[in-house]
N, C-alpha and C positions, 0 to 999 in steps of 0.2 A: 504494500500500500504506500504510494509516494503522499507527499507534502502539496498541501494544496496553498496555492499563495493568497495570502491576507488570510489563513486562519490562523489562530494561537494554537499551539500545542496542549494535549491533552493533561490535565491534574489530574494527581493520584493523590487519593483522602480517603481515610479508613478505612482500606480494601476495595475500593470503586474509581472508578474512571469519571472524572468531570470532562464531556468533550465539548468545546461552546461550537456553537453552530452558526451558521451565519447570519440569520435572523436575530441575532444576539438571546436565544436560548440555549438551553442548555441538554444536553442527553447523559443519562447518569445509570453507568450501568458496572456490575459487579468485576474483579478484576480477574475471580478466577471462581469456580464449583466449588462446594454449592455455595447455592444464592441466599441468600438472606431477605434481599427484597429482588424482586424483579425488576428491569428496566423500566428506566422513566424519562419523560423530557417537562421542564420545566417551564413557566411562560419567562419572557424579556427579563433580565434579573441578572444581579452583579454575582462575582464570583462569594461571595460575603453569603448573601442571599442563601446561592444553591449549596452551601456548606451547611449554614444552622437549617435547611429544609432538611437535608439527609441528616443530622444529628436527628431532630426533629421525629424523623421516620423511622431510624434504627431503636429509639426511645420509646415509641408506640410501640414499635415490633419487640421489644424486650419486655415490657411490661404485661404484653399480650401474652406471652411467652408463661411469664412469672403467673399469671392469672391461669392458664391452664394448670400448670406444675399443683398452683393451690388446690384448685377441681378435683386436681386427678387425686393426691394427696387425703382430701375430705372424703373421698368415695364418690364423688359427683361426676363421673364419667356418664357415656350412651348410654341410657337406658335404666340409670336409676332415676329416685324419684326428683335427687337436685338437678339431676343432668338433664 
């Protein structure tokens, strides 16, 4: 894959690829298996921006994460009566 002129090259940020686009968004996708979150593109937004949004989203995804673990833990899995 060559360099295409007047892009910025691609940021690397906790395991994800920042690649700005030429629309000045952004496409934000993981750097290696597995995913964590799946790919995303972001609207018009500074590099600042698309940083605290993937904090932001790894933070829901870990919390979501933690809230199952509890589930599972209490017994509240498929098919009981919490679950």
């Amino acid at each position: 894959m060559g360099f295409m002129n007047g892009q910025e090259a691609s940021v690397r940020y906790r395991g994800f690829l920042l690649m700005p686009q030429t629309n000045r968004s952004w496409l934000v996708r993981p750097e290696r298996s597995p995913m964590r979150l799946l790919p995303f593109r972001t609207p018009t937004c500074s590099l600042a921006d698309v940083k605290a949004l993937l904090d932001w989203r790894l933070a829901q995804e870990e919390s979501e994460i933690g809230v199952a673990w509890t589930q599972a833990a209490a017994g509240g899995g498929v098919g009981s009566p919490t679950g």
